[in-house]
VMD Tcl script that builds the backbone (N, CA, C; Angstrom):
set m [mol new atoms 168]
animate dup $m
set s [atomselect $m all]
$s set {name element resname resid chain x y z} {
  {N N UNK 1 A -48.092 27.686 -7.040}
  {CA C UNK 1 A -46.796 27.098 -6.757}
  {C C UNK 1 A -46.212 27.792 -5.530}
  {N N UNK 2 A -46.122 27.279 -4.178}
  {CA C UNK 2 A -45.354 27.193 -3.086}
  {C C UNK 2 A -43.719 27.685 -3.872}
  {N N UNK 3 A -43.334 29.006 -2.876}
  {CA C UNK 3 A -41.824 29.438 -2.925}
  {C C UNK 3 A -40.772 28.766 -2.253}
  {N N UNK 4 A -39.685 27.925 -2.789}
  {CA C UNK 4 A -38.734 27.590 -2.373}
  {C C UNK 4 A -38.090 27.453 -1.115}
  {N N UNK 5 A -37.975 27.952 0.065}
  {CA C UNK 5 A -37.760 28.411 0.868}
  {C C UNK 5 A -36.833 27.467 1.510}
  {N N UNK 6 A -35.173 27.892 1.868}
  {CA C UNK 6 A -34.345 26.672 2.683}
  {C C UNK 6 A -33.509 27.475 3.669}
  {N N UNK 7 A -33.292 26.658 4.499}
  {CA C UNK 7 A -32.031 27.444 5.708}
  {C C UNK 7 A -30.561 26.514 5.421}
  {N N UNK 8 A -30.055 27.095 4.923}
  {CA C UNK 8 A -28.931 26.696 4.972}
  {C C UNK 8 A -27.850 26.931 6.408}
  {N N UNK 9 A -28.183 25.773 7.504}
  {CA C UNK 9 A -27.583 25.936 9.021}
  {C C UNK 9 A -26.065 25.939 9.018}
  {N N UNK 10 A -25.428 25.652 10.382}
  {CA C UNK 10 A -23.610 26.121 10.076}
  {C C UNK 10 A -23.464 24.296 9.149}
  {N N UNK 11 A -24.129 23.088 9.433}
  {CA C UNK 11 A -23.761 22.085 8.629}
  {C C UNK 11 A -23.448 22.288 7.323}
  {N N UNK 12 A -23.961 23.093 6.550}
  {CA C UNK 12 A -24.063 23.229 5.517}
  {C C UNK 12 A -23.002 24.253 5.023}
  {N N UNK 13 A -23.176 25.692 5.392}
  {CA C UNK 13 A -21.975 26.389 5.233}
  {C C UNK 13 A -20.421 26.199 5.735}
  {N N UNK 14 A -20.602 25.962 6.588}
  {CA C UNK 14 A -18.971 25.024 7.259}
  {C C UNK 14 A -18.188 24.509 6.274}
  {N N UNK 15 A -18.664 23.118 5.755}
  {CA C UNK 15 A -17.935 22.909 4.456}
  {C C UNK 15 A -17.786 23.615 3.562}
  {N N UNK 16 A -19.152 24.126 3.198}
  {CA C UNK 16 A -18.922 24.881 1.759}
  {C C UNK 16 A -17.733 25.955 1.925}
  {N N UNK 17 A -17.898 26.496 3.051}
  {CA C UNK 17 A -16.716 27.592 2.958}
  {C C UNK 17 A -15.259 27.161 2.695}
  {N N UNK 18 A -14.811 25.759 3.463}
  {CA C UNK 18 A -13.623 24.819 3.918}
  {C C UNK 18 A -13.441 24.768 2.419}
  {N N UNK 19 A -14.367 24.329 1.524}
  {CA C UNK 19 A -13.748 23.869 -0.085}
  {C C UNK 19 A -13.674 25.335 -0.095}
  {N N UNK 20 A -14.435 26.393 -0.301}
  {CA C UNK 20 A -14.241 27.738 -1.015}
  {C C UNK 20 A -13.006 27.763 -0.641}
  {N N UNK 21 A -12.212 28.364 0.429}
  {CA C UNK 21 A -11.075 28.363 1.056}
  {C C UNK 21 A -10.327 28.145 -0.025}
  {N N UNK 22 A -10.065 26.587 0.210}
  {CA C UNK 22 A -9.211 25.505 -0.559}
  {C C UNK 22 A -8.740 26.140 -1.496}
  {N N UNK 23 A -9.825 25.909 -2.772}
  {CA C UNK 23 A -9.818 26.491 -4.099}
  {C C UNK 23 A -8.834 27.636 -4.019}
  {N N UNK 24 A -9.550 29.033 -2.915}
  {CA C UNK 24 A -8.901 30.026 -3.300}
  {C C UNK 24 A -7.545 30.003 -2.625}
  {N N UNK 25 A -6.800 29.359 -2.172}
  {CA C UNK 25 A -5.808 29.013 -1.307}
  {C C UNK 25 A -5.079 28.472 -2.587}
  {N N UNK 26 A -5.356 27.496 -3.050}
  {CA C UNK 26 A -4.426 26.491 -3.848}
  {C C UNK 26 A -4.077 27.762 -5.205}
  {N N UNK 27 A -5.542 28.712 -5.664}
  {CA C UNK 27 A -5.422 29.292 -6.635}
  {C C UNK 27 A -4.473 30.267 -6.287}
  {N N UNK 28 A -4.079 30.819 -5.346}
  {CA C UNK 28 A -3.242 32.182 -4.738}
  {C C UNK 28 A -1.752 31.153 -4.635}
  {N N UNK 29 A -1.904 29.902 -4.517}
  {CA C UNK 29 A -0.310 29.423 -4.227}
  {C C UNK 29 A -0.199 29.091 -5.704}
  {N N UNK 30 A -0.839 28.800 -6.647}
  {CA C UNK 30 A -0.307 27.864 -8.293}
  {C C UNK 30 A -0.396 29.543 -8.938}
  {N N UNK 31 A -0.869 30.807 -8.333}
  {CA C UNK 31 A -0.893 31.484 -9.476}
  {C C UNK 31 A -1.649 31.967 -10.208}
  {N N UNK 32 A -1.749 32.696 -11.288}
  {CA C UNK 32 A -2.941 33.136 -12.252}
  {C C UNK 32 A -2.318 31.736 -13.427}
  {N N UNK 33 A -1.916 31.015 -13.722}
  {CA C UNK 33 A -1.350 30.648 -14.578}
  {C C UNK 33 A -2.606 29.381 -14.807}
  {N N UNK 34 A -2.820 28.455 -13.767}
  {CA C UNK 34 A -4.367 27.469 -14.198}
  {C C UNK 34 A -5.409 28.074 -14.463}
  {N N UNK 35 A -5.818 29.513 -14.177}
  {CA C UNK 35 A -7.201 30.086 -13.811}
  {C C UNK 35 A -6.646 30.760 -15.774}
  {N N UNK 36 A -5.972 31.063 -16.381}
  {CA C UNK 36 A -5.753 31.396 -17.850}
  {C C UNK 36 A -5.871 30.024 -18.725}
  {N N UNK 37 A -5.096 28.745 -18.048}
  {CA C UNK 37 A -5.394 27.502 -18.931}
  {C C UNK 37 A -6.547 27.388 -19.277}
  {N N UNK 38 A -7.329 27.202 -18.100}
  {CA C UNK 38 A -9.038 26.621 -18.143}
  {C C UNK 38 A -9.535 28.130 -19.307}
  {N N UNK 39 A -9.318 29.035 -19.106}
  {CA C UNK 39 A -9.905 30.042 -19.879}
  {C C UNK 39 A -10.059 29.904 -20.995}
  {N N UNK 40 A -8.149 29.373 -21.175}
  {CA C UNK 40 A -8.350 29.197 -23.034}
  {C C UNK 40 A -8.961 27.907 -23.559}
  {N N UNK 41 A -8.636 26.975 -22.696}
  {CA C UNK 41 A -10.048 25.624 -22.626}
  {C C UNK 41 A -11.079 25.992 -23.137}
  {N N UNK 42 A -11.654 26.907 -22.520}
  {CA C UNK 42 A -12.817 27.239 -22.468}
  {C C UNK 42 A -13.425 27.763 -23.218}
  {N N UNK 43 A -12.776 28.663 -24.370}
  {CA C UNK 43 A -12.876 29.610 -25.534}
  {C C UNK 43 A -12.348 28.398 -26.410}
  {N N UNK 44 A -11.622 27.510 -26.231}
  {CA C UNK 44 A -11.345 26.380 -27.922}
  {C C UNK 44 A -12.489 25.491 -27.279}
  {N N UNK 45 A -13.256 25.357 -26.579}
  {CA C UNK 45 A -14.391 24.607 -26.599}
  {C C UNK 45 A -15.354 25.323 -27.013}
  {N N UNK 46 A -15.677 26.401 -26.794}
  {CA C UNK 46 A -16.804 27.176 -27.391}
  {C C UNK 46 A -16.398 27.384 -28.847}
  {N N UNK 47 A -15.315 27.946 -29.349}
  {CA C UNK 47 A -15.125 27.907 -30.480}
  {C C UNK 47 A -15.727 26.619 -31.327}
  {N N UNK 48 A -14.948 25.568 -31.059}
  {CA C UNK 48 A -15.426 24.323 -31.801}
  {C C UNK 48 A -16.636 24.049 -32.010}
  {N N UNK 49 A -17.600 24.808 -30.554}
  {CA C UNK 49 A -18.870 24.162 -30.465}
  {C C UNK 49 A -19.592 25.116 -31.699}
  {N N UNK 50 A -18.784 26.251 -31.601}
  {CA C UNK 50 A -19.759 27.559 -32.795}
  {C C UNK 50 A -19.475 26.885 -34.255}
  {N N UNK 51 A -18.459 26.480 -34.200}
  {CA C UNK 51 A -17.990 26.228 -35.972}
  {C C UNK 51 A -18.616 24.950 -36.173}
  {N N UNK 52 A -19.255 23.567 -35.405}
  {CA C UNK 52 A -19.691 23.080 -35.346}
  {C C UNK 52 A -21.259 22.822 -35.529}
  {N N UNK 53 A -21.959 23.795 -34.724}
  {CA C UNK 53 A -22.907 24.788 -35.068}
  {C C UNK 53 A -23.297 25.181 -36.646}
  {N N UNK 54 A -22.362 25.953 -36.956}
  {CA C UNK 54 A -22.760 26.037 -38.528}
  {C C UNK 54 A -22.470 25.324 -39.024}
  {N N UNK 55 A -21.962 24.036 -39.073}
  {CA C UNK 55 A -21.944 23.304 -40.428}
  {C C UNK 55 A -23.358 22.292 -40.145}
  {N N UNK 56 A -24.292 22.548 -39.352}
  {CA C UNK 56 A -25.485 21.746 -39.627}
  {C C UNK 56 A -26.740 22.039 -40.372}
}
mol reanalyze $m
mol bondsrecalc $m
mol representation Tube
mol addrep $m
């Protein structure tokens, strides 16, 4: 099996950085306050998925 091998040129990083930015831009102006929502999202979805889990 042949290794992977890619160049990621400025086409490619240019944007990606422009969204990275964004994200961390919008996240530094709204706050820690969305980046804790999604968290607890994130723990009552796993939760459900565990208790869910055992009842099979």
């Amino acid at each position: 099996m042949e290794p992977l091998l890619a160049y990621f040129g400025p086409e490619v990083q240019m944007p990606l950085a422009s969204l990275l930015a964004s994200v961390v831009g919008m996240l530094m102006i709204a706050g820690a306050a969305p980046a804790r929502a999604a968290r607890r999202l994130w723990e009552r979805v796993g939760a459900s998925s565990l208790r869910r889990g055992s009842r099979d």
